[in-house]
N, C-alpha and C positions, 0 to 999 in steps of 0.2 A: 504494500500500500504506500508505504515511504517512496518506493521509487517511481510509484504515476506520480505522486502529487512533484516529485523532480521535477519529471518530464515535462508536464502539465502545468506547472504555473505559470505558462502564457496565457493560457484559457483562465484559468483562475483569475487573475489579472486583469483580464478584459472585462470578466463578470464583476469583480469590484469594480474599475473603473465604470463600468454602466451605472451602476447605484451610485457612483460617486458624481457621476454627470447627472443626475434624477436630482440628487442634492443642491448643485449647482444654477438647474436650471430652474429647480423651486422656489431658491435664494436670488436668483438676476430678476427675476420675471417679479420678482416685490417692489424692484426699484423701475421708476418712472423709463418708457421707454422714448429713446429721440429719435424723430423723424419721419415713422411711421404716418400713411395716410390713413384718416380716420373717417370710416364708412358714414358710423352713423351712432347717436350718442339719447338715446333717449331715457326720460326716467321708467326707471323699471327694468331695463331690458341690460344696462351696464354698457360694455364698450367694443366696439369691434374693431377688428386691424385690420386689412389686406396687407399680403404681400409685405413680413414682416422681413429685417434683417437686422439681428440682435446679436453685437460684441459686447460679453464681459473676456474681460484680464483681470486675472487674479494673482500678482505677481508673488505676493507673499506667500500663495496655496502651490504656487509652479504648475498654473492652470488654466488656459485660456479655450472659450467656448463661443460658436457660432450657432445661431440659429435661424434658421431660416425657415420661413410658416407661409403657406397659402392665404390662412385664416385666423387670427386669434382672438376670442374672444372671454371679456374678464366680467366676470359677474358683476353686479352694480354695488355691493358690499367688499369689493373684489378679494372676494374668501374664495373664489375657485374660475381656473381659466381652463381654458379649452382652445384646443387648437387642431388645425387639419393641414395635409399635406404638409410633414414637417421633413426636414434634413436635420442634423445636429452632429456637428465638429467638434469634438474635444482634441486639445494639443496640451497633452499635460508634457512639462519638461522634462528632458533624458527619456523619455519613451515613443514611441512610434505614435502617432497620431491614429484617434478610433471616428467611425462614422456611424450612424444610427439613424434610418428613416423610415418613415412609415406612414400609414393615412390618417392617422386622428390619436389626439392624448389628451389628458386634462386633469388635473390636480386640484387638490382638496388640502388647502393650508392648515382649516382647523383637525384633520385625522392625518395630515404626511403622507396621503397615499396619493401615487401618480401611475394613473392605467394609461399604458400603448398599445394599440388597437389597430391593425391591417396592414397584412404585409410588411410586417418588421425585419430589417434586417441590422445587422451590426457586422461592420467589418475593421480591422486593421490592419494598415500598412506592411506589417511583419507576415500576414499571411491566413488570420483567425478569423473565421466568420459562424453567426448564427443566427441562423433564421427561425421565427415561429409568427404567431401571428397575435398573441397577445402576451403581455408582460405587466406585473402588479408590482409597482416598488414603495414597499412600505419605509418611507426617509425614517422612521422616529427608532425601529425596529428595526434599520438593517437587511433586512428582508427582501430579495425579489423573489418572485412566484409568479408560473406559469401553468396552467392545467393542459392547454394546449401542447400538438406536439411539436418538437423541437429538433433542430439539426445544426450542431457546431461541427463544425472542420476545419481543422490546424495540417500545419505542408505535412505532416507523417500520421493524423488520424484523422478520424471522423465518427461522431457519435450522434446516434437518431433515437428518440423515443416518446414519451408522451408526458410530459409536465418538467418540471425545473424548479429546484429550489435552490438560492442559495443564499446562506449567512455568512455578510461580511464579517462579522466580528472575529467567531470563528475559521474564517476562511473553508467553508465546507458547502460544495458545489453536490448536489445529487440529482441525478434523470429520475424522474417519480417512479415510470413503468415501459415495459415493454422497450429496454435497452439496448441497444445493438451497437455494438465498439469494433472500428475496425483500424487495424494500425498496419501504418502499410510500412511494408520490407526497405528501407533504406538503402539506394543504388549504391553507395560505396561500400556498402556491406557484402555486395554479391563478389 
């Protein structure tokens, strides 16, 4: 078990750094956004964006994030936003840069929880991607969660199955069910 989690914590890595970009973009999207065109602003109904393009740098965290939305829309209490056709960039420092897009998200300030919703995928530079189609990241707990099935592939494995959970804290990644691991033979090895 010691020597997957070796191997493996590229993948481990990418899954914290997701929740650590859920955290990120919980914490930008609190502060006032500039320049955005604003649709339409009625009482009751809160605020909507088109066609958003949102940089935070976080030089102190060694963490800089882009966001780019179709859609964003913040409640009129602004306790929860919502958003569609998103991209999102993280460049954290000394590491490979991660990408993450998908059709619809939206966060709930007062529970920490931010649901990603349609054709999600997460890729990095280095070579790591995972695709499912919905994702639960509980900020206050730590927590992502997936019931959905799932497919990560790193350059020498590939793992499919059907949910996903993992605890940052603990650093402990598990496929819920129906697991399938394939690690492929390494050319220099032959």
């Amino acid at each position: 078990m010691k020597k997957f989690f070796k191997r493996q914590w590229p993948l481990i890595a990418l899954a914290l750094l997701l929740a650590v970009v859920g955290l990120y973009l919980s914490q930008g999207l609190k502060s006032p956004i500039k320049g955005p065109v604003i649709k339409e602003i009625l009482s009751g109904e809160g605020l909507q964006l088109k066609d958003i393009h949102y940089v935070q740098d976080n030089p102190d965290e060694g963490l800089k994030w882009i966001l780019d939305a179709k859609e964003v829309t913040f409640s009129e209490d602004r306790s929860s936003i919502a958003f569609q056709e998103f991209q999102l960039k993280v460049e954290p420092r000394n590491r490979s840069p991660i990408r993450l897009k998908g059709e619809k998200g939206d966060y709930a300030k007062d529970t920490g929880v931010i649901n990603l919703r349609g054709n999600l995928e997460l890729s990095s530079e280095d070579g790591f991607r995972m695709v499912t189609d919905q994702v639960r990241i509980h900020e206050k707990r730590r927590h992502l969660r997936t019931d959905q099935p799932v497919k990560i592939f790193g350059p020498s494995f590939s793992i499919s199955g059907r949910g996903l959970f993992l605890d940052l804290d603990r650093e402990r990644l598990q496929v819920l069910s129906d697991c399938k691991t394939v690690i492929k033979k390494e050319l220099s090895a032959l």
